[in-house]
C-alpha positions, 0 to 999 in steps of 0.5 A: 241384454245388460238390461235384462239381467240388471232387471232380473238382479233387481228382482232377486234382490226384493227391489220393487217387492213388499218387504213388510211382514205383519208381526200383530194387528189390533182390529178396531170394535165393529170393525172398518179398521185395523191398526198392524206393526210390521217389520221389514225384512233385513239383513244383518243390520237396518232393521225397520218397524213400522205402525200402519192403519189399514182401513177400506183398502187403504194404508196409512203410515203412523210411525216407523223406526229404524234399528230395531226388532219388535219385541213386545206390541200392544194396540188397544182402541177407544172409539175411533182413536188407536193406541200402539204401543212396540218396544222395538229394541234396542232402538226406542220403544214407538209410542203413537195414537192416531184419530180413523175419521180426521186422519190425524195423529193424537197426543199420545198422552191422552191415549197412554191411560187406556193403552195401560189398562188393557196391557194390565187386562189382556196380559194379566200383569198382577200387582206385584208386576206393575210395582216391580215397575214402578207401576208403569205398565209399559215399563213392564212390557218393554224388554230388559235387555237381558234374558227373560222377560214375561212379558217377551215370553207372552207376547212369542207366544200370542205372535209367534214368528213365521 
């Protein structure tokens, strides 16, 4: 008996259940792929967002980092590499590329630039916007920490919460 209602604690509790909830994915051009930030479901504290690429059934991890909330994401692909950027604050913004065919990670540098522009194209940051932050479109997305910020506001919108 104790081992059935230990059971049923369990799984009143979410033990052993997907926690994970998709906040927003970026399919890859022609498709095959598909990169998401997901965050757990959490309590009062201990919040955990995760990068994953899913592709032919399977999932892989790219990134994770506890602590934080997703506020603004962006993904953009350039040929079979991924680029995600994801304030998730107030931890520190996750920054990660990742390689579908080798399934590896890649600098992220080489990857920043495109990243940037798509941000700047899809959001329609204007000039003044990107010189307001020092002409850095990811400064631009990242959350202030103060209310309001378009960028939050925009991204809401695109991905609202269910």
């Amino acid at each position: 008996m104790r081992f059935i209602v230990a059971f049923a604690l369990l799984l009143l509790s979410g033990c052993g259940m997907d926690r994970w909830k998709a906040v927003c994915s970026f399919s890859r051009p022609g498709g095959g792929a598909e990169v998401r930030v997901e965050e757990a479901a959490c309590g009062v504290a201990d919040c955990v967002v995760r990068v994953v690429v899913a592709e032919r059934g399977h999932t892989t991890r790219i990134a994770v980092k506890s602590d934080g909330v997703v506020m603004f994401a962006h993904g953009a692909w350039s040929g079979d590499v991924a680029a995600v950027f994801v304030d998730a604050s107030p931890a520190s913004p996750i920054t990660v590329a990742y390689d579908v065919v080798t399934h590896r990670a890649v600098d992220f540098s080489l990857a920043e630039p495109w990243l940037k522009d798509a941000i700047v194209r899809d959001y329609s940051v204007t000039s003044e916007e990107l010189r307001a932050n020092g002409n850095d479109a990811l400064k631009w997305a990242a959350y202030p920490g103060q209310c309001c910020s378009r960028a939050v506001d925009e991204f809401r919108k695109r991905h609202p919460r269910r």
